[in-house]
PLY file of the C-alpha trace (Angstrom):
ply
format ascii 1.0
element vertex 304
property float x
property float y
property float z
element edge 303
property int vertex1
property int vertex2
end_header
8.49 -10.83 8.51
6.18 -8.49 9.89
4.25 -5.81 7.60
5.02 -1.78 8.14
3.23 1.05 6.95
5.02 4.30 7.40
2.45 7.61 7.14
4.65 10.19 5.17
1.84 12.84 4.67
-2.27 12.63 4.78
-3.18 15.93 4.14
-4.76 17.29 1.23
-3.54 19.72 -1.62
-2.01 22.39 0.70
0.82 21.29 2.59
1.19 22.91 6.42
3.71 23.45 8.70
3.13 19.93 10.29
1.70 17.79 7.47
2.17 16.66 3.83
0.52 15.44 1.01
-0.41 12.23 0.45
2.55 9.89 0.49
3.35 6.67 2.10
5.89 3.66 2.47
4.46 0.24 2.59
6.98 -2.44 3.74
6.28 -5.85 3.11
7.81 -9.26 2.40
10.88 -7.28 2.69
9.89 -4.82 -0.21
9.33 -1.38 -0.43
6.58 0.26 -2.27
6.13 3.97 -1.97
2.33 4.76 -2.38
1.85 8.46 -3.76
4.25 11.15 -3.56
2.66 14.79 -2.96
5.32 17.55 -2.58
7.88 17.11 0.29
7.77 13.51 0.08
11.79 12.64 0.20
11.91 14.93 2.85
9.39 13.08 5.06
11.61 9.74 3.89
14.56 11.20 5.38
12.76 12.07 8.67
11.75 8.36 8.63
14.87 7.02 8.01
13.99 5.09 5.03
16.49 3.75 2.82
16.13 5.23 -0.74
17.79 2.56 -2.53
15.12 -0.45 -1.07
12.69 1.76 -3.24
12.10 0.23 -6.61
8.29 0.60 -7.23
6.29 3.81 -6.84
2.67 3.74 -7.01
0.34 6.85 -8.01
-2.80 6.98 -7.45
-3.81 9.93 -9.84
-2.38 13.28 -11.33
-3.30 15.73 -8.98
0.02 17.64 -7.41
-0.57 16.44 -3.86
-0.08 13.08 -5.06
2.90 13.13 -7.44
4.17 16.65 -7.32
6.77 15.02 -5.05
8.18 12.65 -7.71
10.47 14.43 -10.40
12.40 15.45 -6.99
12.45 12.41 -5.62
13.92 10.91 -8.78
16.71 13.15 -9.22
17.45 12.68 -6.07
18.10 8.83 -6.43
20.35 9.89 -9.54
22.44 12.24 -6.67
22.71 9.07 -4.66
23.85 7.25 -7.04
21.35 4.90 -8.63
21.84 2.17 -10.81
19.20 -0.22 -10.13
15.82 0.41 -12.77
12.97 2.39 -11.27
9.29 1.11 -11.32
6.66 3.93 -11.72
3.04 2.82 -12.13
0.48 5.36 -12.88
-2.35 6.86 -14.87
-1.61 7.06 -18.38
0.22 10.36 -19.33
2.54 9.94 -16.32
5.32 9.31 -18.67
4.87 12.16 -20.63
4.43 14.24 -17.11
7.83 13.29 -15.92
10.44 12.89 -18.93
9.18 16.64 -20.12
9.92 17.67 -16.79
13.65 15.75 -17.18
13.76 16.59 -20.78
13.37 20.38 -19.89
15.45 20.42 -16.51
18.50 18.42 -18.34
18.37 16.02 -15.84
20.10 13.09 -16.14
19.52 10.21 -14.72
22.03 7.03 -14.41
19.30 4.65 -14.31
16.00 3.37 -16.07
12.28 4.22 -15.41
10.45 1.51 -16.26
6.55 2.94 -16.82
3.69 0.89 -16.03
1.06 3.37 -17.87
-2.85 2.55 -16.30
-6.08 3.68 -18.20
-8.33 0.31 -17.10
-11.46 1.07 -15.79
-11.49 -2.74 -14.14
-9.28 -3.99 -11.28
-5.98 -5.64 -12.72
-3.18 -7.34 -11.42
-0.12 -4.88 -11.71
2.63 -6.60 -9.65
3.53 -9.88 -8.74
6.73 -11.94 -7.21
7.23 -14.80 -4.82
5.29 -13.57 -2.37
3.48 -10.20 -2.83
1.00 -9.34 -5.30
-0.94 -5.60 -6.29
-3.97 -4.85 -7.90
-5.27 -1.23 -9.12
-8.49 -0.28 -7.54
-10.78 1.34 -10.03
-11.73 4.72 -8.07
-14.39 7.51 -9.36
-12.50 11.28 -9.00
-12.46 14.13 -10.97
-9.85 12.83 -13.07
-9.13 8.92 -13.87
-7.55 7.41 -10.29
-6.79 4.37 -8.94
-6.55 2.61 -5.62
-4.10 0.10 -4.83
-4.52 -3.38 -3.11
-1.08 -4.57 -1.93
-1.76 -8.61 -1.05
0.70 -11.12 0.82
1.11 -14.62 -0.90
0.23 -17.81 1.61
3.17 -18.89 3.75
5.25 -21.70 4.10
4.01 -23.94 6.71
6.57 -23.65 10.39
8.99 -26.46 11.07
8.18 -28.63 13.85
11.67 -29.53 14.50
11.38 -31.09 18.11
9.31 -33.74 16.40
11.26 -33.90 12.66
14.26 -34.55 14.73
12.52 -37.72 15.89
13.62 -39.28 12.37
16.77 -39.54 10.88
15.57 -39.87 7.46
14.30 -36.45 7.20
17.37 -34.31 5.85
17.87 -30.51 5.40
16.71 -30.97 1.71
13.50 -32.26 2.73
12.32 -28.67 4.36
11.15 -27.43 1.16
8.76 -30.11 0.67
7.57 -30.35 4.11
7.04 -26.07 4.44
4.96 -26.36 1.41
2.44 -29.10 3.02
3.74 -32.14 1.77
3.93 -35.51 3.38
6.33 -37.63 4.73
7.45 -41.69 3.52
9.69 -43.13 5.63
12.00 -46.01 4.02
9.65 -48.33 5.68
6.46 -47.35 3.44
5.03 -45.33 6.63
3.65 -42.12 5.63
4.72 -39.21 8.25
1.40 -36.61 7.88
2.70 -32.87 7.43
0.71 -31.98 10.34
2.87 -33.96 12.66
6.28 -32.38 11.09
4.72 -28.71 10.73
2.79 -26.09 12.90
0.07 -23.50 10.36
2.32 -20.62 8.88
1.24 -17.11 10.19
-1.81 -15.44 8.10
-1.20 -13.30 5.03
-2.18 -9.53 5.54
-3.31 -7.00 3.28
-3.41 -3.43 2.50
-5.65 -1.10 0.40
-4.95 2.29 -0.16
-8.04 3.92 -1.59
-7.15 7.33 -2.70
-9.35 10.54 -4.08
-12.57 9.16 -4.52
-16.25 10.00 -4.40
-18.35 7.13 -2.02
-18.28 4.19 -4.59
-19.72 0.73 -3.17
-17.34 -1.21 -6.61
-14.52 -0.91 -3.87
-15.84 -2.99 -1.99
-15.45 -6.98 -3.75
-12.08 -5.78 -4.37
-10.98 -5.23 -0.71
-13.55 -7.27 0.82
-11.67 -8.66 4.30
-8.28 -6.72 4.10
-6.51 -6.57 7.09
-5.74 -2.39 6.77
-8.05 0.06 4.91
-7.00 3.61 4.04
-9.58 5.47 2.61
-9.59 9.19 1.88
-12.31 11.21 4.31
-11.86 14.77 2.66
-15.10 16.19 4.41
-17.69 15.00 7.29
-20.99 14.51 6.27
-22.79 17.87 6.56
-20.65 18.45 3.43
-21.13 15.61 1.21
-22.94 17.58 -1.74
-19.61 19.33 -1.91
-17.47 15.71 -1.10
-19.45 14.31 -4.51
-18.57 17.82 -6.23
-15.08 17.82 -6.05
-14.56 14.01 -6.77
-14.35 12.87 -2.56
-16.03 10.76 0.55
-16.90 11.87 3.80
-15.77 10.29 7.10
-19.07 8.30 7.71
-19.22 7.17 3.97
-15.09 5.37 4.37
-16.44 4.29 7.41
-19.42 2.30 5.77
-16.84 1.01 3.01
-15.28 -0.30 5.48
-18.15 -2.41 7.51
-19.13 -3.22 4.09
-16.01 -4.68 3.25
-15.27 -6.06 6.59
-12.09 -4.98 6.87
-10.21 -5.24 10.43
-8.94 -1.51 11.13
-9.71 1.88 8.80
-7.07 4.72 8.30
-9.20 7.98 7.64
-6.81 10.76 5.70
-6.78 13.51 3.23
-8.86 15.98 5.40
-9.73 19.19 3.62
-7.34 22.23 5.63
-11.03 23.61 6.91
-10.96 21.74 9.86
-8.79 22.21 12.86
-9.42 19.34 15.21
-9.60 16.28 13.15
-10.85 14.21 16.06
-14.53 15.41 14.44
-13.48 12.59 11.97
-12.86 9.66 13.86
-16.08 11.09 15.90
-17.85 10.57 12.85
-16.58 7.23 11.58
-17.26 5.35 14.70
-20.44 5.74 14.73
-20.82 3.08 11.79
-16.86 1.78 12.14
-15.97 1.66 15.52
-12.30 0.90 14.81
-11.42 3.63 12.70
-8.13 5.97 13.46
-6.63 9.00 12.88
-2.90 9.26 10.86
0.31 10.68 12.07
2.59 12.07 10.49
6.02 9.75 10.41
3.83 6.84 12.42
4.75 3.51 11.76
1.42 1.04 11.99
2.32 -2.39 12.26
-0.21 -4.61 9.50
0 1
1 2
2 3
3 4
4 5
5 6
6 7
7 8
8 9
9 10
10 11
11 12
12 13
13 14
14 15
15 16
16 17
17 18
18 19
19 20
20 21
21 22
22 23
23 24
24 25
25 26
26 27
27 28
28 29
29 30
30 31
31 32
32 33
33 34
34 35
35 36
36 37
37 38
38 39
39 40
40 41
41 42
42 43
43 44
44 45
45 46
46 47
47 48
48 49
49 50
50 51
51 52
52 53
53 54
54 55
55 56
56 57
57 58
58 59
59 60
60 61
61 62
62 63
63 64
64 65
65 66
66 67
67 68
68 69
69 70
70 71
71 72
72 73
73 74
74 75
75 76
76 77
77 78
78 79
79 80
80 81
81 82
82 83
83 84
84 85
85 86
86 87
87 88
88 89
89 90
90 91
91 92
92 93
93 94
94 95
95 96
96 97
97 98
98 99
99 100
100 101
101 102
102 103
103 104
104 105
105 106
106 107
107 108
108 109
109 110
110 111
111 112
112 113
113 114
114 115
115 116
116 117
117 118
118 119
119 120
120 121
121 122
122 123
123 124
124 125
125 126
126 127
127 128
128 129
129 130
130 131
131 132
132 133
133 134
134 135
135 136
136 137
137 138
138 139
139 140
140 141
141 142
142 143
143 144
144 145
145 146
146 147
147 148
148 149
149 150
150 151
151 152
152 153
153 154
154 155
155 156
156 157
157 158
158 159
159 160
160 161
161 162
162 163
163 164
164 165
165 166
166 167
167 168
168 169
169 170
170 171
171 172
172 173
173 174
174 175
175 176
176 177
177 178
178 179
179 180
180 181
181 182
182 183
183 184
184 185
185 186
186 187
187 188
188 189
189 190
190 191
191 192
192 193
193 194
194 195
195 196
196 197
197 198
198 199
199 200
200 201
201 202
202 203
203 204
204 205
205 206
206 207
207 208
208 209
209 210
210 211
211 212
212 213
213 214
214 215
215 216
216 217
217 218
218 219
219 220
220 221
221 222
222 223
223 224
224 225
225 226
226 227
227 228
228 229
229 230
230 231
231 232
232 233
233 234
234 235
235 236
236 237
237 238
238 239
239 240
240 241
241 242
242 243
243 244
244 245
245 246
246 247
247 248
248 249
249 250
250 251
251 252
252 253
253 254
254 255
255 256
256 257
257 258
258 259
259 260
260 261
261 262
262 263
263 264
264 265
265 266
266 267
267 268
268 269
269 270
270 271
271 272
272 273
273 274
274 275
275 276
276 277
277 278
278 279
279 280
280 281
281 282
282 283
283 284
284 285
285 286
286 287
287 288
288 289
289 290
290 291
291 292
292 293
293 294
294 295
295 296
296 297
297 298
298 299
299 300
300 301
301 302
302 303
């Protein structure tokens, strides 16, 4: 199962006539976590034609309105639809607060639970975890407390070789389990089958870190040290970095040295201030110390 990333909106605090705030939809393992959700968000998951009900965790990276203003919407919208399933919200602490005096005030009603994950840590944590996926917060340094998130697929189960299992009779359906997770083989006989023979290597687990608002901070990079995607906010280029460390953000060629330093495969710059009009001056920028850095689109789908 291949891993998706949908770009719902990259821009930052004023929305335009052809982007949004920062939102996005990260498919993977066959789960759907929506990362941020600025204002216009549901709007930008119809235009994608994501399924609303797949969403049970939401991720926010920090209180400012172009990353959750989107979310007491969004929520009464999944009441509308008919929602039954419990809600996962994980955010800064106070998001709780935030959203049921917003419900409590609107009288809106919802047929469902939010379940609040409430962060203040200042370390990285383990957040989420199943079968196969696991997320950690990313500690980040804005004006206000903000994290990143580090979304991580489990190892896989090893490939059947069945052109070569069907060699032996004694190997049954029930046996699978044993040889996908690396085990061995005994035939009646005593002979010992190696689980190289009966298996090919399982594909690679990717990752992906979203690193929201966040002035340059070098902590990042242990945490997302070889991921297979980077996103990492680029508010400002360079010339303007006294102002990027003023207001709590990075600059193009600062993500872009994050991202050598971390040795990441591909960078995702986003969340460029509204000043500039060709945002190719980013990418321009970036490549000069991260060659294989890109631009978002709005409602692109990058494969992970």
């Amino acid at each position: 199962m291949s891993t998706y990333l949908t770009i719902l909106g990259f821009n930052s605090a004023i929305p335009t006539v052809n982007t949004s705030p920062t939102s996005q939809l990260l498919e993977m393992e066959e789960r759907s976590f929506l990362i941020d959700c600025g204002e216009g968000t549901q709007v930008q998951l119809r235009k994608a034609k994501a399924r609303f009900s797949k969403i049970n965790h939401i991720f926010i990276s920090h209180l400012h309105g172009d990353h959750c203003f989107g979310l007491p919407g969004l929520i009464a919208s999944f009441r509308l639809l008919g929602r039954e399933v419990p809600l996962n919200v994980y955010g800064p602490k106070g998001i709780k607060k935030m959203l049921e005096t917003i419900f409590t005030i609107t009288e809106t009603h919802r047929g469902f639970e939010v379940i609040y994950h409430e962060l203040d840590k200042d370390y990285s944590e383990k957040i989420y975890e199943d079968n196969r996926v696991e997320v950690y917060t990313i500690p980040l340094d804005h004006r206000i407390y903000c994290n990143g998130y580090l979304f991580k697929e489990k190892p896989k189960d090893r490939h059947l070789n069945m052109q070569e299992i069907s060699k032996y009779k004694e190997i049954e359906t029930c046996d699978y389990h044993n040889l996908k997770a690396g085990k061995d083989f005994e035939l009646s006989d005593g002979y010992v089958l190696k689980n190289e023979i009966l298996t090919t290597e399982p594909a690679q687990p990717v990752s992906y870190a979203f690193c929201s608002d966040t002035r340059y901070l070098e902590s990042v990079i242990p945490i997302i040290k070889d991921v297979t995607v980077l996103y990492h906010e680029s508010t400002f280029l360079h010339d303007l970095k006294e102002m990027a460390d003023y207001t709590g953000h990075s600059t193009a060629l600062e993500a872009a040295r994050i991202a050598r330093q971390a040795n990441v495969e591909k960078l995702i710059l986003g969340h460029f201030s509204n000043r500039y009009g060709d945002l190719t001056v980013f990418t321009d920028e970036a490549r000069t110390v991260f060659p294989n850095s890109f631009l978002p689109k709005a409602l692109e789908v990058v494969k992970i």
